[in-house]
C-alpha positions in Angstrom: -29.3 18.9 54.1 -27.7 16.1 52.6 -29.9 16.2 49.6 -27.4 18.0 47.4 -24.6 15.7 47.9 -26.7 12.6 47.1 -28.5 14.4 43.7 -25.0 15.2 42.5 -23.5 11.8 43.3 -26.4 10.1 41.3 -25.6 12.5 37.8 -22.3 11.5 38.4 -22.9 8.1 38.9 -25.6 8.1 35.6 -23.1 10.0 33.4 -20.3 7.4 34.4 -23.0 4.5 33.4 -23.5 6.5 30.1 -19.9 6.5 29.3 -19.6 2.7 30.3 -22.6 2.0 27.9 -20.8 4.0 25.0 -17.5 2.4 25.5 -19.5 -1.3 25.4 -21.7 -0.7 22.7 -18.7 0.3 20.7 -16.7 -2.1 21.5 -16.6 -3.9 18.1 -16.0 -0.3 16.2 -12.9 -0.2 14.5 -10.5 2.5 15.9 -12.4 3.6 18.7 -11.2 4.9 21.8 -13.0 4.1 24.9 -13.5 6.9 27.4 -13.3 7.6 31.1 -15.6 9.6 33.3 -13.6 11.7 35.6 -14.8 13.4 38.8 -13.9 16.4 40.6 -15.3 17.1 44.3 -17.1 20.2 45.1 -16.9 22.5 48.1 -18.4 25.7 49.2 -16.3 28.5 50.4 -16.8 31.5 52.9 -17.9 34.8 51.9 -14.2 36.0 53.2 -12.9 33.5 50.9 -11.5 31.6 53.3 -12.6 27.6 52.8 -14.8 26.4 54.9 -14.7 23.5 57.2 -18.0 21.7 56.8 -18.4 18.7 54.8 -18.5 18.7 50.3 -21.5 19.6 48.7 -21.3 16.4 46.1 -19.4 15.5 43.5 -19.1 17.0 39.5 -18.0 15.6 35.8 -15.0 17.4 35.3 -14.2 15.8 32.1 -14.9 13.1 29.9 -11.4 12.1 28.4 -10.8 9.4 25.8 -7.9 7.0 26.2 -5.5 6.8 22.9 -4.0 3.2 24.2 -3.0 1.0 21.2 -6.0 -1.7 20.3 -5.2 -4.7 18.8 -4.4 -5.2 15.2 -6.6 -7.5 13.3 -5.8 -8.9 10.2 -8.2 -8.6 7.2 -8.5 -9.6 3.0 -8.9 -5.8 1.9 -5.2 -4.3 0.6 -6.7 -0.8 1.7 -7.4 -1.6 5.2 -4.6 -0.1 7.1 -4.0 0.2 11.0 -1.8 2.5 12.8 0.9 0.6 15.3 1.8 3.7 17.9 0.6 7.2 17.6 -0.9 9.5 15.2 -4.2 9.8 13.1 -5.0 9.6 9.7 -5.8 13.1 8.0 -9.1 13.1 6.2 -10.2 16.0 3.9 -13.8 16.7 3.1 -14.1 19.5 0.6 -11.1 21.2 2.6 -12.7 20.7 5.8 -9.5 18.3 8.2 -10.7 15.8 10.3 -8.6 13.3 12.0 -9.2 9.1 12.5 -7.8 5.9 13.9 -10.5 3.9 11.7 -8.4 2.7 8.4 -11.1 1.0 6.8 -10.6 2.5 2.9 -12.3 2.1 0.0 -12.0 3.8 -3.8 -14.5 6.2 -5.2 -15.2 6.1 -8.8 -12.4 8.3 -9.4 -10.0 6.7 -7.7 -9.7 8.7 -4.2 -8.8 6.7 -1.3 -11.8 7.5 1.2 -13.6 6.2 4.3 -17.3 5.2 4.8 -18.5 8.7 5.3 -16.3 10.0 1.8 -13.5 12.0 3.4 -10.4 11.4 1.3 -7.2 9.7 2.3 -4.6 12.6 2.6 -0.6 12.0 1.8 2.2 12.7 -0.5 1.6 12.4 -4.2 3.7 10.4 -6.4 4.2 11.7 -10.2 4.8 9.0 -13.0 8.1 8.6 -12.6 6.7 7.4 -9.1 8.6 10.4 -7.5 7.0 11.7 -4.0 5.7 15.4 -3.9 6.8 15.8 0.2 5.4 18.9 0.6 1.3 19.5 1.9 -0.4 16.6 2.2 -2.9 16.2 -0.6 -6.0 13.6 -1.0 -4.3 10.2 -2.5 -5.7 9.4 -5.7 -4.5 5.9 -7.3 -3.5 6.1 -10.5 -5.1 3.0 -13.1 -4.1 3.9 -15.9 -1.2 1.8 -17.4 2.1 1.9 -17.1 3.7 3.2 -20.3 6.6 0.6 -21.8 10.1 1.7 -21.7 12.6 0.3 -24.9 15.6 -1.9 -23.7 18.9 -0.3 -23.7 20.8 -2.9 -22.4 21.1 -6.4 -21.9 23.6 -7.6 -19.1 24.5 -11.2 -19.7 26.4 -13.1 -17.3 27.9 -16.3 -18.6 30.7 -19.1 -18.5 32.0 -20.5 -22.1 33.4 -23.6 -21.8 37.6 -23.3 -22.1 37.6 -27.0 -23.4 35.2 -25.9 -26.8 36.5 -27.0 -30.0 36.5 -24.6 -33.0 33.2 -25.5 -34.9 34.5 -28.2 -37.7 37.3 -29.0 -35.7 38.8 -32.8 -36.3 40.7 -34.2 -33.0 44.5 -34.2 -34.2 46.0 -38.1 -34.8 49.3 -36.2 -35.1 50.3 -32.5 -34.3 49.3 -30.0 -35.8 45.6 -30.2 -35.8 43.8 -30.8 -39.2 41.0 -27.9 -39.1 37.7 -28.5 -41.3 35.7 -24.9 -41.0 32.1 -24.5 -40.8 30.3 -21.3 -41.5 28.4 -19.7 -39.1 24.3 -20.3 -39.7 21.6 -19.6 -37.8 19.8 -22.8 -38.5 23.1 -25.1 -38.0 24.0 -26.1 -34.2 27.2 -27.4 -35.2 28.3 -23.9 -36.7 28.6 -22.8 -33.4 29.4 -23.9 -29.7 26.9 -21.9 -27.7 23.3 -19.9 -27.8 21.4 -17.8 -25.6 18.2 -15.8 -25.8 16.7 -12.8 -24.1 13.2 -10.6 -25.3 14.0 -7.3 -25.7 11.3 -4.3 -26.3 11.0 -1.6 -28.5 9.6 1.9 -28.1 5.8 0.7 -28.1 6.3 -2.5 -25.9 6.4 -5.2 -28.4 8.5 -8.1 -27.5 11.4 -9.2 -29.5 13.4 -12.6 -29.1 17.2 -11.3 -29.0 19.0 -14.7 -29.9 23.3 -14.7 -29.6 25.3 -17.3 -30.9 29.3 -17.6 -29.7 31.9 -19.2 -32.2 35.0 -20.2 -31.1 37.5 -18.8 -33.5 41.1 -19.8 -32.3 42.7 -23.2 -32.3 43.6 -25.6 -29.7 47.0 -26.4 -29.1 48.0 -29.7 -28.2 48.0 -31.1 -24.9 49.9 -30.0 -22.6 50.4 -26.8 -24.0 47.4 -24.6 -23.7 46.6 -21.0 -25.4 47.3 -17.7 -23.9 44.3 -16.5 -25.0 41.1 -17.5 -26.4 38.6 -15.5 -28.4 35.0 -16.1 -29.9 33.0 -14.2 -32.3 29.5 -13.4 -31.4 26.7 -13.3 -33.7 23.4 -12.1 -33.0 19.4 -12.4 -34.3 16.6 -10.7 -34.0 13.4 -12.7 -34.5 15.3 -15.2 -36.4 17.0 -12.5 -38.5 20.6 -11.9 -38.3 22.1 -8.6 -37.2 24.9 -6.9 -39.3 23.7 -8.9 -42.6 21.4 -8.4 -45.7 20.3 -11.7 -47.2 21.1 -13.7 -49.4 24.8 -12.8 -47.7 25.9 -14.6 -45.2 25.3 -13.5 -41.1 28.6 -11.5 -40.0 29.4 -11.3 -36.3 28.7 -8.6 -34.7 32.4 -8.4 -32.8 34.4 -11.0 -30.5 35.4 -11.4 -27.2 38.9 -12.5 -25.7 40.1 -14.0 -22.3 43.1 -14.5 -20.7 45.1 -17.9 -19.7 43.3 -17.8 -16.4 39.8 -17.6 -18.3 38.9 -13.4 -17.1 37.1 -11.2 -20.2 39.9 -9.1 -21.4 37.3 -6.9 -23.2 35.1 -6.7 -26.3 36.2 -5.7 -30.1 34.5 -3.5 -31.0 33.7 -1.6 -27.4 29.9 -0.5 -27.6 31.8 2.4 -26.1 35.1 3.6 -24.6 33.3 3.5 -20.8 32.1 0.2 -21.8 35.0 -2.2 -22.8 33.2 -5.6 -22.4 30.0 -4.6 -24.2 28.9 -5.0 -27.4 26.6 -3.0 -29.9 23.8 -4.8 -31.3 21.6 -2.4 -33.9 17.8 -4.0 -33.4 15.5 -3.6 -36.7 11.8 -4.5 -36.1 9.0 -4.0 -38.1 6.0 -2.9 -35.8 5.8 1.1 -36.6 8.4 1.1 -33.2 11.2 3.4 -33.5 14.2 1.5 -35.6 16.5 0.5 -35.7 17.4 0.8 -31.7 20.7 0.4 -30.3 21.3 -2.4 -27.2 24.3 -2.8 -25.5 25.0 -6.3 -24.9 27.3 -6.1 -21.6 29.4 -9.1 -20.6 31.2 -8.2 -17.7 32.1 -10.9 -15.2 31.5 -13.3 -17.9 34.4 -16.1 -18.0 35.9 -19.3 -20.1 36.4 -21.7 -17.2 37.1 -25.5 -17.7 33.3 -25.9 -17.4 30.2 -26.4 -19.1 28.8 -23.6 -20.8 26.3 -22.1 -18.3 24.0 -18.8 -18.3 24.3 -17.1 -15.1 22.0 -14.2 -15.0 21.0 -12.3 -18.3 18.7 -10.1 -18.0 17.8 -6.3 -19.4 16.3 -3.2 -18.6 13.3 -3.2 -20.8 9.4 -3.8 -20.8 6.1 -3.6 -22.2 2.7 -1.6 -20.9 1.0 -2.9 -17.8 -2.4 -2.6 -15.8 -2.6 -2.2 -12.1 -3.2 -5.6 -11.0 -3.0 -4.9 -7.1 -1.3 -2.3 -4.3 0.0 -2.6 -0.8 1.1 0.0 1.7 4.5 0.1 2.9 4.9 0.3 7.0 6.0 3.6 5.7 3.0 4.5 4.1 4.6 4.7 1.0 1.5 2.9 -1.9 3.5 0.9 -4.5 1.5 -0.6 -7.4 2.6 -4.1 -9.1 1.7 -4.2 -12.7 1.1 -7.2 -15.0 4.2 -6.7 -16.8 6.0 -7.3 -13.4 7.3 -3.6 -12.4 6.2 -2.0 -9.7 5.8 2.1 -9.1 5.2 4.1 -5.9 1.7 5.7 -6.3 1.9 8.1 -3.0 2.7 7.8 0.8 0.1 8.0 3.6 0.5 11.2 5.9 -0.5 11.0 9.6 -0.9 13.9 11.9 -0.1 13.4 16.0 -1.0 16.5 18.6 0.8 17.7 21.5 -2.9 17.0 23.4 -4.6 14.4 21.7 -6.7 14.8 24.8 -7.8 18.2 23.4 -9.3 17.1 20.4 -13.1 17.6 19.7 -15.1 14.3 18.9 -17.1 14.6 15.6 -18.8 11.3 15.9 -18.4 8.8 12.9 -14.4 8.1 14.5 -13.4 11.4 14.0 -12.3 14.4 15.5 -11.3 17.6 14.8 -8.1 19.7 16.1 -9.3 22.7 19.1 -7.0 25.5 20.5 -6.3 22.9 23.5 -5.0 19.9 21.4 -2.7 22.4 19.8 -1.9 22.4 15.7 -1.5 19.1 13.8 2.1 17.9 13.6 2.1 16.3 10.3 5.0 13.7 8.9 5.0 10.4 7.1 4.7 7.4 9.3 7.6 6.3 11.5 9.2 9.3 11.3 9.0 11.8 14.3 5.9 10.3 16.6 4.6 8.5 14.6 3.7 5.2 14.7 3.6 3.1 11.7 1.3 1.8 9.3 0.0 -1.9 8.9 -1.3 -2.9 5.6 -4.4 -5.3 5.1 -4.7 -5.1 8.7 -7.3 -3.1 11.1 -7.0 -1.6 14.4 -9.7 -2.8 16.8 -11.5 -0.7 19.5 -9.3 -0.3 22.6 -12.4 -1.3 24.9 -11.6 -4.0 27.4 -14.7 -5.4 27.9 -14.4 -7.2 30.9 -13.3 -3.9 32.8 -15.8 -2.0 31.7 -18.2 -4.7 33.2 -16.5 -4.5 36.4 -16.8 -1.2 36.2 -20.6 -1.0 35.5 -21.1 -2.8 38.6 -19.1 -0.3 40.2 -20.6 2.6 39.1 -24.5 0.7 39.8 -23.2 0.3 43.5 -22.4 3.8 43.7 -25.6 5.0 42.1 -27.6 2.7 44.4 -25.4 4.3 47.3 -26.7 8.1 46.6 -30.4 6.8 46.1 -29.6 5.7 49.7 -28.0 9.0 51.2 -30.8 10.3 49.7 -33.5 8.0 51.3 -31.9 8.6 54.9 -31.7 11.9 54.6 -35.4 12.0 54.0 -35.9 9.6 56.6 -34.4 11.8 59.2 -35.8 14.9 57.4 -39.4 13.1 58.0 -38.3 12.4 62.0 -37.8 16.2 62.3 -41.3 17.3 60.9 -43.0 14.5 63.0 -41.8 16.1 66.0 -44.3 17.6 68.5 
């Protein structure tokens, strides 16, 4: 009897409307994978073994497998959103317990975890405070909020142009050869004591900001046109906070060393060197008041600075210092690698992001909740940073939608509502001709 075939064909037909209904209803879930129904036929076999040659005895659910396709990535406000571009899962750590996920909607707990909705942490590579990553397990993320400790200023590499055509400070244009000279001592407070000044803050050892001030003197003579110098040379004084360095008052500021060039205006070095590896750099002793450590020693660098028929010009200066800063915000790299800006400007890698891929994703368990869990089928967890291997990458501030297509699995509901009505018929005929045989007489 045909009933058999028709009962099985409408479970199979109901189940494949159950997964339909699951795959709609979660069609707005972020990271879900929509699911197939997939059917097997069934046949009945001899008792010699041998297969028989009368007709199927229906049809069966031999699996229910989800579909890892790529949904769409959808852009959001929150920097710990992240979605996954290609394959792998993100490995989540309740109390010990590993579970895997597509959803990368994070949040913080009060203790600064990275964690989902359900509180499973964010696992990855932890950064110490150097901002050096630990690649060994991976380990729940935890972002760092305290601040960023200051670091003194060592050195200060100042890039400039001095102008070739600078007169020495009280110099009188000659009427007559040789030039009538009219010195000015240097001061701090007098702009025509000296040709040029620049300015830089510096730090010391508890992050306070100093203004490093240096002045440059030009110290030789110019000859008269049209024979020019062979070389040039300019003292350099420096100040700290309006204080000149290398002086005790009431004496008057000293420099704190000179520079030369060459007739075709290239640094020829610094006298003194800070050091004997450092031949354009000078030493400037920094004294500050503010229970720092002091003095401190900077090196004021000057390589690739020249004395060019130009104006005077600052190129670049800039130094390797700075002061404590707070967390202001974080991004993930498409790496996965977490770097923190602070409010003092610097930034510092705070961990990396870990994902996991299987040799069967198909043979993972579903938990529920966008999670599954590894089985004996989907094999062990292969676990690497994103991009490397596998794996896909990682998309900051960004979310992966559910891979349903929606209009398919309408079509498909129709389908599979054909079919059921289909078996409900098989099974109406067959009692129709069933109720032909018991009327007979």
């Amino acid at each position: 009897m045909g009933f058999q075939q028709g009962l099985s064909g409408l479970n199979a037909a109901s189940k494949s409307l159950d997964v339909i209904g699951n795959n709609i209803s979660n069609s707005n879930t972020v990271g879900f994978k929509m699911a197939q129904a997939q059917f097997a036929d069934v046949y009945a076999n001899s008792l010699s073994g041998a297969g028989g040659g009368g007709a199927g005895i229906g049809v069966k659910v031999q699996t229910v497998a989800q579909l890892f396709t790529q949904g769409n990535i959808t852009s959001t406000n929150n920097p710990l959103d992240i979605a996954i571009n290609g394959a792998g899962f993100f490995r989540m750590s309740t109390n010990g317990a590993i579970t895997y996920s597509r959803n990368g909607q994070f949040s913080l707990d009060k203790e600064g975890n990275i964690v989902n909705a359900q509180g499973a942490k964010l696992t990855g590579y932890a950064a110490d405070s150097n901002g050096v990553l630990s690649t060994g397990s991976a380990v729940p993320l935890n972002i760092n909020t305290s601040d960023i400790a200051p670091k003194q200023t060592n050195s200060v590499t100042s890039l400039l142009n001095l102008d070739s055509r600078a007169l020495v400070p009280g110099t009188q244009l000659p009427v007559a050869s040789p030039p009538v000279i009219t010195p000015i001592a240097f001061s701090l407070t007098d702009p025509l004591s000296y040709n040029n000044a620049t300015s830089v803050a510096v730090f010391d050892s508890l992050g306070n900001s100093h203004v490093l001030q240096t002045f440059f003197v030009r110290i030789d003579p110019v000859a008269t046109p049209p024979t020019a110098p062979a070389t040039a040379e300019w003292n350099v004084y420096a100040a700290v906070d309006g204080l000149s360095v290398g002086s005790v008052l009431p004496a008057p500021p000293v420099p704190i060393g000179k520079v030369g060039f060459d007739n075709v205006g290239k640094l020829t070095g610094a006298t003194p060197p800070f050091a004997l590896t450092d031949p354009n750099a000078l030493s400037i002793a920094v004294t500050v008041a503010t229970g720092a450590a002091s003095p401190f020693t900077v090196k004021y660098d000057m390589t690739g600075t020249t004395q060019f028929g130009a104006a005077f010009s600052v190129n670049s200066i800039k130094q390797d210092g700075y002061t404590s800063g707070k967390l202001s915000k974080f991004n993930t790299s498409k790496d996965g690698t977490i770097v923190g800006s602070y409010t003092n400007g610097k930034t510092s890698v705070l961990g990396q992001v870990a994902l996991a891929n299987f040799t069967n994703a198909n043979g993972l368990q579903s938990l529920g909740d966008n999670q599954w869990t590894e089985t004996a089928t989907s094999g062990p967890a292969l676990v690497g940073p994103p991009g490397s291997g596998s794996m896909g990458v990682l998309t900051s501030n960004a979310t992966e939608d559910s891979n349903t297509d929606l209009t398919g699995e309408l079509v498909n509901m129709i389908t599979a509502q054909r079919v059921y009505q289909a078996n409900a018929q098989t099974i109406k005929t067959q009692d129709q001709v069933l109720q032909t045989l018991v009327n007979l007489r």
